[in-house]
C-alpha positions in Angstrom: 13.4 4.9 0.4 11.2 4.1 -1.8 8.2 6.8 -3.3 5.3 4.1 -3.2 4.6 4.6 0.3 3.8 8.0 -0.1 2.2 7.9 -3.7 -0.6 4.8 -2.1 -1.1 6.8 0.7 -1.5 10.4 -0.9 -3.9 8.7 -3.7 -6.3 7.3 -1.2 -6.5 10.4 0.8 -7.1 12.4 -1.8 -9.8 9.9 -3.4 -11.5 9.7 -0.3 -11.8 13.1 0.6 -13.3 13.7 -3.5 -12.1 17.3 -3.5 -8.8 18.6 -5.2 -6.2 18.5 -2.3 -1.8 19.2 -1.6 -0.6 17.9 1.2 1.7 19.9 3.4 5.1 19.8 4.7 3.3 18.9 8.6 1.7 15.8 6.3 4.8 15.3 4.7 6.7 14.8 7.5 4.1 12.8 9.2 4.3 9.9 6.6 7.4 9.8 7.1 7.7 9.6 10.6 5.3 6.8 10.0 7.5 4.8 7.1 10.5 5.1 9.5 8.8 3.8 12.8 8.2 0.8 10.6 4.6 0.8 10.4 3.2 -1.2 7.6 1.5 0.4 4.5 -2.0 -1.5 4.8 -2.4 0.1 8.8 -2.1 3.2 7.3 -4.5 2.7 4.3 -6.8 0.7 6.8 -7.1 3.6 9.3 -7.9 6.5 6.1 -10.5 4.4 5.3 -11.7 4.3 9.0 -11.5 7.9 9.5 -12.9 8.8 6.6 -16.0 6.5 7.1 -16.4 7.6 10.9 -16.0 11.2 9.6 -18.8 10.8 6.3 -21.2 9.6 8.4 -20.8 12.6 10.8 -20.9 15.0 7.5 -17.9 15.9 8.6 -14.2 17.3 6.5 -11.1 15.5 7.0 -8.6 18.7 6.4 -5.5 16.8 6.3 -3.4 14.1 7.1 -3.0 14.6 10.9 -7.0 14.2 11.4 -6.0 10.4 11.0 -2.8 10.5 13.2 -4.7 8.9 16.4 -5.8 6.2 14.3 -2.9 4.9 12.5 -1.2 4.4 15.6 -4.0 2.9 17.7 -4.6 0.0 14.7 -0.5 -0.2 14.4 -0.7 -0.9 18.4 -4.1 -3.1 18.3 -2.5 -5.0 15.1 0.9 -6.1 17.0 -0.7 -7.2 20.0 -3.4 -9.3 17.8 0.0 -10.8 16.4 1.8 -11.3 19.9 -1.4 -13.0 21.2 -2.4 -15.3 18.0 1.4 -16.4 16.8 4.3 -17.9 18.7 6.4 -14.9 17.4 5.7 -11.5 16.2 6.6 -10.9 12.6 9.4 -8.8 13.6 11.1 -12.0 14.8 10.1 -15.0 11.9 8.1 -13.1 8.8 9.5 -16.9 7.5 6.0 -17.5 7.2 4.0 -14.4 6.0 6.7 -14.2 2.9 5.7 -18.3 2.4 1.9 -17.4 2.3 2.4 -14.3 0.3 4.8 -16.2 -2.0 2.1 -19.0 -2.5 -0.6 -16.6 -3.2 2.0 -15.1 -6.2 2.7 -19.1 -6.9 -0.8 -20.3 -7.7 -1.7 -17.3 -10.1 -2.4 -18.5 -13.7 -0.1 -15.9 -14.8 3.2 -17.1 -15.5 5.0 -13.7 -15.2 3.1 -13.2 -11.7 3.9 -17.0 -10.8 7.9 -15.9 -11.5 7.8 -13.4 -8.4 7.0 -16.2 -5.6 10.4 -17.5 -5.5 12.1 -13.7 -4.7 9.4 -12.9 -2.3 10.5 -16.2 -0.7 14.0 -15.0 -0.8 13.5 -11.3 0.4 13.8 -13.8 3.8 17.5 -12.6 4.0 16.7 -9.0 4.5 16.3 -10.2 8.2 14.2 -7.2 9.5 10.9 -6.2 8.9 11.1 -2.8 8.0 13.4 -3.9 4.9 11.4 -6.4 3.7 8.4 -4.7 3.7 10.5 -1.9 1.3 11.7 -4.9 -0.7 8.2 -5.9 -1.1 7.0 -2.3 -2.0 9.8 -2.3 -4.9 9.1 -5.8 -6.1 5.7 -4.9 -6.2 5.9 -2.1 -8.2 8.6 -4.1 -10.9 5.6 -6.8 -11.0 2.9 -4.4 -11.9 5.3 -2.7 -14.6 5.9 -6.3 -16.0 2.3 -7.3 -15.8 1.4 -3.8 -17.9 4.2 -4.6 -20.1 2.5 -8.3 -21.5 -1.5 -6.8 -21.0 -3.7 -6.4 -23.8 -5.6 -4.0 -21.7 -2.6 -1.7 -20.1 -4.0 0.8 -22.3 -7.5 0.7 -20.8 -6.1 0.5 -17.5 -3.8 3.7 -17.9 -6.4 5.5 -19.5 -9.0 4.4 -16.2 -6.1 5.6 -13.6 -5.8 8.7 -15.3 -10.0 9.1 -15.0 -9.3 8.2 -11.8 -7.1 10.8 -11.3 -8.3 13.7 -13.0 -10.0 16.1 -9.9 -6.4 16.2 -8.3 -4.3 18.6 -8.4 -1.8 19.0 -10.8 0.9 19.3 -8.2 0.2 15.2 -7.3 -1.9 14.0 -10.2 1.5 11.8 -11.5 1.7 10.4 -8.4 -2.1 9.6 -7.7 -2.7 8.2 -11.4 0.3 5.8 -10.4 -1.1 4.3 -7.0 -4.2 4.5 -9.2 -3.1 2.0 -11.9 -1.1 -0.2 -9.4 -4.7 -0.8 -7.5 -6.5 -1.4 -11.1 -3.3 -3.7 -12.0 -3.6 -5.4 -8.6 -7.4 -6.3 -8.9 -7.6 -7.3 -12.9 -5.1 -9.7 -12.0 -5.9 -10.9 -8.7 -2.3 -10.2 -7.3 -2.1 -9.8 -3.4 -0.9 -6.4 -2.2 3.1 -7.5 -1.5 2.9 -6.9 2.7 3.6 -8.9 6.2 0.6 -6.7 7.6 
């Protein structure tokens, strides 16, 4: 199982709450819960943001990872019904296409070592479900990012910026933050899709 889920979701909770935070064994579990039922890395992200926007504007606190429960799975439940209604299958049945679009996306980058990734997204195809493609994606995603830092002449700058970034969380999660960190710098210098079907 791979750590990214948990590392993107923990750095944008913590970022958007802008105070030092841990999570707790009740959050832990929740993400979990969530990563198993299958539900897609982007909902989750997508419904922090929501909560944390409804929440602001009511000068309210978000004290942990449960405030956002409800919303998670009613965008998880409004997202699968948008995709029942608007395709002849659901992704669960032919992500065929969603790994072709995400594949062409990587294809047309003027980045050679980018470019290189379409043709395994293409053939993550063979993992049959969803759930283990999207975990295949996750991994690929992160091996991209490492190769893209690996040929940058500003890696440097883009560490040092995720560690900025990174610096009011606690020490306890600060590694792992500074890491989901640098993977959204990474994604954004270079213009590289976040590898999902959601």
């Amino acid at each position: 199982m791979s750590a990214d889920y948990f590392q993107e979701i923990e750095s944008l909770f913590v970022r958007r709450r802008g105070t030092p935070f841990v999570f707790n064994a009740k959050d832990w579990a929740l993400m979990k819960k969530w990563k198993e039922d299958g539900i897609p890395l982007p909902i989750v992200l997508e419904a922090i943001d929501a909560c944390f926007e409804r929440f602001d504007a009511q000068d309210k606190k978000i004290n942990g990872l449960s405030f956002v429960r409800h919303a998670v799975k009613e965008l998880w439940k409004e997202r699968r019904e948008l995709q029942i209604g608007a395709q002849e299958s659901t992704p669960e049945e032919n992500p065929e296409p969603l790994l072709d679009a995400l594949a062409n996306a990587l294809a047309e980058s003027p980045h050679a070592n980018i470019a290189a990734y379409a043709p395994r997204v293409r053939a993550l195809i063979q993992h049959k479900t969803v759930p283990r493609i999207e975990e295949k994606l996750i991994e690929l995603e992160e091996e991209m990012i490492e190769t893209i830092l690996a040929s940058s002449p500003d890696a440097d700058t883009m560490r040092a910026n995720a560690a900025e970034l990174s610096k009011s969380v606690p020490a306890k999660t600060r590694a792992r933050t500074e890491v989901a960190n640098l993977r959204r710098i990474v994604r954004d210098a270079y213009g590289v899709p976040r590898l999902s079907l959601f």
